[in-house]
C-alpha positions in Angstrom: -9.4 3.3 16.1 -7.7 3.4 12.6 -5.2 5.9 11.3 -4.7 7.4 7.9 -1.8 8.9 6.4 -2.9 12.3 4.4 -0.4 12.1 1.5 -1.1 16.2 0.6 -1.0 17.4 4.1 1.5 14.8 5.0 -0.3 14.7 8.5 -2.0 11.7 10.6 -5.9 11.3 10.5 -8.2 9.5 12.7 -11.9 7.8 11.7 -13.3 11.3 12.9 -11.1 13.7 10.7 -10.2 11.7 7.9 -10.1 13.1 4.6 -12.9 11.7 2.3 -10.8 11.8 -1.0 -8.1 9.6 -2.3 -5.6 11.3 -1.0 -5.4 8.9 2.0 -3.6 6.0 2.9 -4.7 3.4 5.0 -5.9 2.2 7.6 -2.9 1.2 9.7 -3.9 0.3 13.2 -1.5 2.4 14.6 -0.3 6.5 14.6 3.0 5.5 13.9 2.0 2.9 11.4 0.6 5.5 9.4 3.2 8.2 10.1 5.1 5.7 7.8 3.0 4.9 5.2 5.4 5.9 2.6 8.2 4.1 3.3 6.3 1.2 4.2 4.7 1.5 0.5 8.1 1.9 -1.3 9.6 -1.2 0.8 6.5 -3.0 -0.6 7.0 -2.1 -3.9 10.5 -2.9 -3.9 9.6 -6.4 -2.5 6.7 -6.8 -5.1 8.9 -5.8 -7.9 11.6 -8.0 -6.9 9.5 -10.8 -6.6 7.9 -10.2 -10.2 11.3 -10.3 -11.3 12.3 -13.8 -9.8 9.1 -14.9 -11.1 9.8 -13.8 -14.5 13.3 -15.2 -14.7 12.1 -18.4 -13.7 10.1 -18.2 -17.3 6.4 -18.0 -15.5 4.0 -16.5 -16.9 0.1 -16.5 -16.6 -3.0 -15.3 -18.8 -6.1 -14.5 -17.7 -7.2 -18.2 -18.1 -5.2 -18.4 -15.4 -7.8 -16.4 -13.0 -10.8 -17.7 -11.6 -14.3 -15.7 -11.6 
């Protein structure tokens, strides 16, 4: 079963009473995974934005050349 995180109710959701809009995150494979989507998804960012930054100082850059089809 996957979980969802509702971020307008702020409440849980399984496969059979998830919201079909985007206010959902997920799935997690677990209630409590889901319970904290949030924080997960600002840790992430944080990580993400850090790493950008490293990447950045080390003067990388990339086009879209740089991306295959």
């Amino acid at each position: 079963m996957a979980y969802w995180y509702n971020i307008q109710t702020k409440q849980v959701e399984t496969d059979e009473n998830r919201s079909r809009n985007d206010d959902v995150m997920g799935p997690y494979a677990t209630e409590d995974e889901a319970r904290n989507a949030l924080s997960s998804a600002a840790e992430n960012t944080e990580q993400w934005d850090a790493e950008d930054k490293a990447w950045e100082g080390k003067g990388a850059t990339w086009d879209d050349e740089d991306l295959e089809d």
